[in-house]
C-alpha positions as CSV (number, residue, x, y, z in Angstrom):
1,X,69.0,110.5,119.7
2,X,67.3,110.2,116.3
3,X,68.5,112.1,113.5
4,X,66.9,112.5,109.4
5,X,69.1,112.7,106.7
6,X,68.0,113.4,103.5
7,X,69.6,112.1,100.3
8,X,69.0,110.9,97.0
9,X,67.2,107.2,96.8
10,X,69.8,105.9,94.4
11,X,72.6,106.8,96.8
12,X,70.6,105.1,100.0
13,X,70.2,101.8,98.0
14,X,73.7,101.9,96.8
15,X,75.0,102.9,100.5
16,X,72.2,99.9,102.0
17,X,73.8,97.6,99.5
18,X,77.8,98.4,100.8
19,X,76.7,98.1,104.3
20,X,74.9,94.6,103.5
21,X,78.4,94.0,102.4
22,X,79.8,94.3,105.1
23,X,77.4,92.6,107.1
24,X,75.7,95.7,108.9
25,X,72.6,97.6,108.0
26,X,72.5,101.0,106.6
27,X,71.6,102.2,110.7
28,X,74.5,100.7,111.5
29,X,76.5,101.9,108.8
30,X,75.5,105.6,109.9
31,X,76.3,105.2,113.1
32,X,80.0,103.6,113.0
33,X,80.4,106.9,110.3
34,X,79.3,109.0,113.2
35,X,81.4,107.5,115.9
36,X,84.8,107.8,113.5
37,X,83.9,111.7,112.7
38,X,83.6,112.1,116.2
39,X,86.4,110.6,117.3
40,X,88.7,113.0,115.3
41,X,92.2,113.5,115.5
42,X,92.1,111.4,118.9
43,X,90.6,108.1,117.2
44,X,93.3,108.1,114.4
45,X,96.0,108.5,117.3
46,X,94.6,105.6,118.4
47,X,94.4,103.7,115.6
48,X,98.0,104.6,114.6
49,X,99.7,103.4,118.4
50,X,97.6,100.3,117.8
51,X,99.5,99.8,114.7
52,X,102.6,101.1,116.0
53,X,102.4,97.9,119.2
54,X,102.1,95.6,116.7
55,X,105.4,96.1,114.9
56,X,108.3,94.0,115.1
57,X,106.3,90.9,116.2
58,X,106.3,89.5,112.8
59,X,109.0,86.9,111.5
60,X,109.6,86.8,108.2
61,X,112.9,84.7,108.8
62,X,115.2,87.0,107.1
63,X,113.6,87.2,103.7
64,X,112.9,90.9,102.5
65,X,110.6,91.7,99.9
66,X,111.9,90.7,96.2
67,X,111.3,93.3,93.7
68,X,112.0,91.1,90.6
69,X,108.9,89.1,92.1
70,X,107.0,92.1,92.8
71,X,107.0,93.5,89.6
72,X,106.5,89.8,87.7
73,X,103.2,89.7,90.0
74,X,102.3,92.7,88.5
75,X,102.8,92.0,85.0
76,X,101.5,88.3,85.5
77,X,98.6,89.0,87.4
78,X,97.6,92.5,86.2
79,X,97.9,94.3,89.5
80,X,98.2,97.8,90.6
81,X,101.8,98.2,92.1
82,X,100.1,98.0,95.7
83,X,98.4,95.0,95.3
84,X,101.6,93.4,94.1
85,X,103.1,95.1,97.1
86,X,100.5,93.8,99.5
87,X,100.9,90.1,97.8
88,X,104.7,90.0,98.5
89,X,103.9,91.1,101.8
90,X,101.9,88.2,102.6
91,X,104.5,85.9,100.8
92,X,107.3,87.1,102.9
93,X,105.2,87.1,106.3
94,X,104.0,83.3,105.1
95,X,100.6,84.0,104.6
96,X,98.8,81.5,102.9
97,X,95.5,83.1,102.8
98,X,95.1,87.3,101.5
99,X,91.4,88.5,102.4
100,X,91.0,91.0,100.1
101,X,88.1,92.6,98.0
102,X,90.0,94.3,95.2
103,X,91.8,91.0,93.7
104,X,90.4,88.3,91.8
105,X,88.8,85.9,94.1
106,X,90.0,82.4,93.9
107,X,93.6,83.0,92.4
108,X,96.4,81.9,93.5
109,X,99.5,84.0,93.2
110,X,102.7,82.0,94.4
111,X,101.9,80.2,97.6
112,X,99.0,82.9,98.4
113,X,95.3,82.2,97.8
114,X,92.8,85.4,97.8
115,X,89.6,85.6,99.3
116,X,86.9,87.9,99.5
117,X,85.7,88.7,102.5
118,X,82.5,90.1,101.8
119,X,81.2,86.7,99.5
């Protein structure tokens, strides 16, 4: 089924730029949008037992999350408290490589090297 949506031009460049991004087209884009909206309260269910199988299959021999660390990463590197939260995170579960497009890309914070995904 085809469908016309009408919105500002600025807007559909900026939203054909962010699905580029993510290597879709803006068609694409749309569609995934759609198919999330549809999927409702059912989807997220979903989504959330995914999540739910996955726990307790990490090992993160022992160590816990280190809150003197934590809050040094944030000072250090200038992160928002969940960034630093999601670098210790990666730390403790020995990650060596964090994709992820809100840091700086290229720095290395302890052991942990971020990436952007979408470059």
């Amino acid at each position: 089924m085809n469908i016309t949506l009408s919105a500002d031009e600025k807007i559909i460049e900026r939203a054909r730029k962010a699905a580029r991004g993510m290597g879709k087209g803006l068609n694409q884009a749309v569609r995934d949008y759609l198919e999330q909206l549809a999927a409702g309260e059912e989807g997220l269910d979903a989504e959330l037992e995914a999540l739910r199988s996955l726990a307790g299959r990490g090992n993160s021999g022992g160590q816990r999350i280190n809150r003197d660390e934590l809050y040094a990463d944030r000072l250090n590197h200038r992160l928002s408290f969940w960034d630093a939260l999601i670098v210790q995170t990666a730390r403790v579960a020995r990650c060596r490589v964090l994709y992820n497009e809100d840091m700086q890309a290229g720095a290395r914070i302890g052991n942990v090297l971020i990436v952007i995904p979408f470059k």
